[in-house]
N, CA, C and O of each residue as an XYZ file, in Angstrom:
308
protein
N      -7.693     -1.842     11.509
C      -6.802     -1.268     10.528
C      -5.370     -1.409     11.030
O      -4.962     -1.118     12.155
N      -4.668     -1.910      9.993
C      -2.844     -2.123     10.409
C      -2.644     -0.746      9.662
O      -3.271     -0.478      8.637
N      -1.724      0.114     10.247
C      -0.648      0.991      9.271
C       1.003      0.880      9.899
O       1.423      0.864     11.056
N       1.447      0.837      9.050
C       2.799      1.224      9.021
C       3.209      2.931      7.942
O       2.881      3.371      6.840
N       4.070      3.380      9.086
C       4.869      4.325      8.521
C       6.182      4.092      7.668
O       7.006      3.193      7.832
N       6.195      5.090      6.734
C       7.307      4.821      5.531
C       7.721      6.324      5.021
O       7.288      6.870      4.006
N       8.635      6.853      5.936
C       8.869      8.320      5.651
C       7.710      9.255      5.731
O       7.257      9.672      6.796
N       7.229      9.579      4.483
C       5.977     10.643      4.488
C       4.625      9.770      4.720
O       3.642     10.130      5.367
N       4.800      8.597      4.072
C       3.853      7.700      3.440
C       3.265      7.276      4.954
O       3.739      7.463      6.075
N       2.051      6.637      4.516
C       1.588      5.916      5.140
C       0.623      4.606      4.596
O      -0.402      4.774      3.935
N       1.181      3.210      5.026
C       0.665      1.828      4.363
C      -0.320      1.612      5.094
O      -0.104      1.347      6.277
N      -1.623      1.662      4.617
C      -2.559      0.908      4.868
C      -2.904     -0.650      4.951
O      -2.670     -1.267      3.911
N      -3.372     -1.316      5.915
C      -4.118     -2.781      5.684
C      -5.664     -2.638      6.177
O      -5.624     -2.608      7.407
N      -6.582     -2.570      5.867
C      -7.915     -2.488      5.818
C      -8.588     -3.939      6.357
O      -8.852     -4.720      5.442
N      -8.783     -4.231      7.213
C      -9.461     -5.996      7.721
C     -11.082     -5.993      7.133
O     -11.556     -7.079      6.801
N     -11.689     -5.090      7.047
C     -12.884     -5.371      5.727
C     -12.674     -5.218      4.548
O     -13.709     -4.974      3.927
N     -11.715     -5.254      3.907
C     -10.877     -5.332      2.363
C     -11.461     -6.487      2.014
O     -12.089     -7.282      2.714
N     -11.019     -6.533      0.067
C     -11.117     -7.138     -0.586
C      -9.866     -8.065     -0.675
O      -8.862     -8.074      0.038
N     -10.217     -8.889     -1.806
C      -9.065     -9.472     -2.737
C      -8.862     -8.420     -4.138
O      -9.720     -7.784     -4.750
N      -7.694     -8.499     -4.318
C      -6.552     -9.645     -4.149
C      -5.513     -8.613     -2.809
O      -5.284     -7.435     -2.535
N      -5.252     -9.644     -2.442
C      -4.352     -8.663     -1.414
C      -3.492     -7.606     -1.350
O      -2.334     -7.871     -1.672
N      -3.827     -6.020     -0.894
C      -3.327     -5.234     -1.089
C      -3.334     -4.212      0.080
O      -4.063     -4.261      1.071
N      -2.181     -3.066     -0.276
C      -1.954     -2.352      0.847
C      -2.392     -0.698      0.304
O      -2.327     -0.437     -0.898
N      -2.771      0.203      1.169
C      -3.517      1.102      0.624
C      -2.147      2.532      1.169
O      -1.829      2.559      2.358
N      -1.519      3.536      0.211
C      -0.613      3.771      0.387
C      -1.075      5.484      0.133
O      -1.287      6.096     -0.914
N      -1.128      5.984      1.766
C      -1.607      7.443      1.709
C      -0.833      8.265      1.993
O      -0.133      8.287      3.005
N      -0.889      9.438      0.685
C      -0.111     10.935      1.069
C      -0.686     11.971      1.314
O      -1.829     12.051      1.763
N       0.145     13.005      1.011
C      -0.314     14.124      1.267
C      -1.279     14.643     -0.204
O      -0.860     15.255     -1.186
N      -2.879     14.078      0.118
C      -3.482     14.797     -0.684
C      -3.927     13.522     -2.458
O      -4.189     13.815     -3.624
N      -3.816     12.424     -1.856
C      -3.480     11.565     -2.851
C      -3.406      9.882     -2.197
O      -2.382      9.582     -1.583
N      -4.238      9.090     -2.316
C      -3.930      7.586     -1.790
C      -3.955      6.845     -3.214
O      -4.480      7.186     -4.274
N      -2.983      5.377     -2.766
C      -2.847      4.811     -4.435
C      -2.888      3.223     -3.329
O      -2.321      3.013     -2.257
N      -3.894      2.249     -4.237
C      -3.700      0.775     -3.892
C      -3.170      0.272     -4.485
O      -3.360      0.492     -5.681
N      -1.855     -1.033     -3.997
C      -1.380     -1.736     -4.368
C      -1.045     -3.014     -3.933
O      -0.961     -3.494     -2.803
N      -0.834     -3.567     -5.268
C      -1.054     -4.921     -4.957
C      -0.009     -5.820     -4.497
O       0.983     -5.807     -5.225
N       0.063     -6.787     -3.251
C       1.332     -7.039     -2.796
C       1.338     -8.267     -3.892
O       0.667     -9.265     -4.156
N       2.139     -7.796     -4.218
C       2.564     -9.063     -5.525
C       3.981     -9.126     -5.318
O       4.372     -8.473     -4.351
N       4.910     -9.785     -6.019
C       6.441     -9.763     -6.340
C       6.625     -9.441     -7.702
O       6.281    -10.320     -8.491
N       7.010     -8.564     -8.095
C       6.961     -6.773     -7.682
C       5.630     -6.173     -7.540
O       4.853     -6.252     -8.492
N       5.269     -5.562     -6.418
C       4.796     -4.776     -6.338
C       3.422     -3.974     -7.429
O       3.877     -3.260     -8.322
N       2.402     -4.045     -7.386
C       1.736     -3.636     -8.823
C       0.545     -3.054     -8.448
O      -0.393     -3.490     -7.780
N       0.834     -1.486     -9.250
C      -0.380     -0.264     -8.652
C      -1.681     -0.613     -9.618
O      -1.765     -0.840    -10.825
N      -2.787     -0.548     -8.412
C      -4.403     -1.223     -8.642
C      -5.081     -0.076     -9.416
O      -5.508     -0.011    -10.569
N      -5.023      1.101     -8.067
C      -5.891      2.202     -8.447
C      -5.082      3.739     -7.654
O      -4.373      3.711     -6.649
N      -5.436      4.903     -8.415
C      -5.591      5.853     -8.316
C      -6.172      6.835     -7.649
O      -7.147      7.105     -8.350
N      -6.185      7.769     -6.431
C      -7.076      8.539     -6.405
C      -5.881      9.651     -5.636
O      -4.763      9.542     -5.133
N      -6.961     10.835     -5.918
C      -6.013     12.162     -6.085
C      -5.208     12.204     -6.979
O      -5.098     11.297     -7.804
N      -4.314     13.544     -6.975
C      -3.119     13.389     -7.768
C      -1.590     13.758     -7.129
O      -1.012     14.794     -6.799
N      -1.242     12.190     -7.145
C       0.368     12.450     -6.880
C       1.030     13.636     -7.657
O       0.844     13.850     -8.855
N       1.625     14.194     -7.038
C       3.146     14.527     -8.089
C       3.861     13.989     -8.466
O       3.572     12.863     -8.063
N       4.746     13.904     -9.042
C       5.459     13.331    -10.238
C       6.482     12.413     -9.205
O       7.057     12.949     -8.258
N       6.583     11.383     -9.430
C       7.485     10.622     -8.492
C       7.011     10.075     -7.321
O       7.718      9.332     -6.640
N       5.492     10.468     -6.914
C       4.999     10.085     -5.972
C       4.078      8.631     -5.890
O       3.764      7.964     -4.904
N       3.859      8.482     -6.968
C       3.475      6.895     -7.355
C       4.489      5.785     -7.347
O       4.370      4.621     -6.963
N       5.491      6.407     -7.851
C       6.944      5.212     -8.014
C       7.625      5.515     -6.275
O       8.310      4.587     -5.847
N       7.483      6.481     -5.534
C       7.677      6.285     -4.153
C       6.371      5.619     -3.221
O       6.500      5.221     -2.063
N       5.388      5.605     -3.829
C       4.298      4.674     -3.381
C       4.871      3.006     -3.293
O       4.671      2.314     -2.295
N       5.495      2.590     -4.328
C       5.738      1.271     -5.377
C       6.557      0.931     -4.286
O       6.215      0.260     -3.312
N       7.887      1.537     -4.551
C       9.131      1.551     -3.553
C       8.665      1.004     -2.524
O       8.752     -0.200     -2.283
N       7.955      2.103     -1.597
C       7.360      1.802     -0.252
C       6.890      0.450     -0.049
O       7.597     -0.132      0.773
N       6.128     -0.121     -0.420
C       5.621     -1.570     -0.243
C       6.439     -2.337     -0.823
O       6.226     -3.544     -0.703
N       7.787     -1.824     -1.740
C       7.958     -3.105     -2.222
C       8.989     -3.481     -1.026
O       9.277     -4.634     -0.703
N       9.565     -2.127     -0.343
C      10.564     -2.323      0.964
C      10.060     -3.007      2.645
O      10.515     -3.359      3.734
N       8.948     -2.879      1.954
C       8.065     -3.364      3.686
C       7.097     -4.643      3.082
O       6.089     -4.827      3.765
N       7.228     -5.420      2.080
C       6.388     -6.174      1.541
C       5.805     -7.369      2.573
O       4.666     -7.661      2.939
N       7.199     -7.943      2.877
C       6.444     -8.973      4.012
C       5.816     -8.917      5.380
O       5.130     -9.631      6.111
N       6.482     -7.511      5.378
C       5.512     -7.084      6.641
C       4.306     -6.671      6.307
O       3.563     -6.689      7.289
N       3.734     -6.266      5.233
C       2.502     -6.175      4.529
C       1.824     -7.617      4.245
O       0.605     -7.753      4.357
N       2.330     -8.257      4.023
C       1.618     -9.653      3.538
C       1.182    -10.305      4.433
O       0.142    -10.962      4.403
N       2.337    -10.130      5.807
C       1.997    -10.662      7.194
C       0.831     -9.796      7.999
O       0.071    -10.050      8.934
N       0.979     -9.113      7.500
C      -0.637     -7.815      8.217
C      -1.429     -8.446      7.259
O      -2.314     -9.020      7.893
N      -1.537     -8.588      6.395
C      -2.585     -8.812      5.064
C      -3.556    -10.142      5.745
O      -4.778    -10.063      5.870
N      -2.504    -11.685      6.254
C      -2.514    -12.682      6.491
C      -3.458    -13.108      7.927
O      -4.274    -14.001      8.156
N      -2.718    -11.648      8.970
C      -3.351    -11.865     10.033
C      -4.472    -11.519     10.060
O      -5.180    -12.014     10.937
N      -5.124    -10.441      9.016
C      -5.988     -9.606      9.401
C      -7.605    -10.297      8.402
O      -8.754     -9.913      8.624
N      -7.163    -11.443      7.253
C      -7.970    -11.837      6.280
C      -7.458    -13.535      6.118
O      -7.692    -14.141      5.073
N      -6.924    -14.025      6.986
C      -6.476    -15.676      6.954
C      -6.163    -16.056      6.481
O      -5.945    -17.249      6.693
């Protein structure tokens, strides 16, 4: 498992993951997957964010993207 920290957040990379390539983005009480795309694009849901906490999910990966893609790369070829 890769994580990177992002303020509260925390980015997941999972090395027994699926496609399409994505980073798994956990809070307090609430994780959301997303997809490293250009921009950025939320997969799935679980828990419940508060209000603003999905679009600070988005943010998050979209500010650390290539360092996500490069974890993504090393970890699935």
């Amino acid at each position: 498992m890769a994580s990177i920290r992002h303020g509260s957040l925390r980015l997941v990379v999972y090395p027994n993951d699926h496609e399409p390539p994505h980073a798994h983005v956990i809070g307090a009480g609430w994780e959301v997957r997303v997809a490293l795309s250009c921009p950025p694009g939320l997969l799935t849901v679980a828990g419940r964010p508060k209000a603003g906490e999905g679009a600070d999910a988005l943010l998050a990966v979209e500010a650390r993207l290539s360092e996500l893609r490069q974890l993504w790369s090393e970890l699935h070829g």
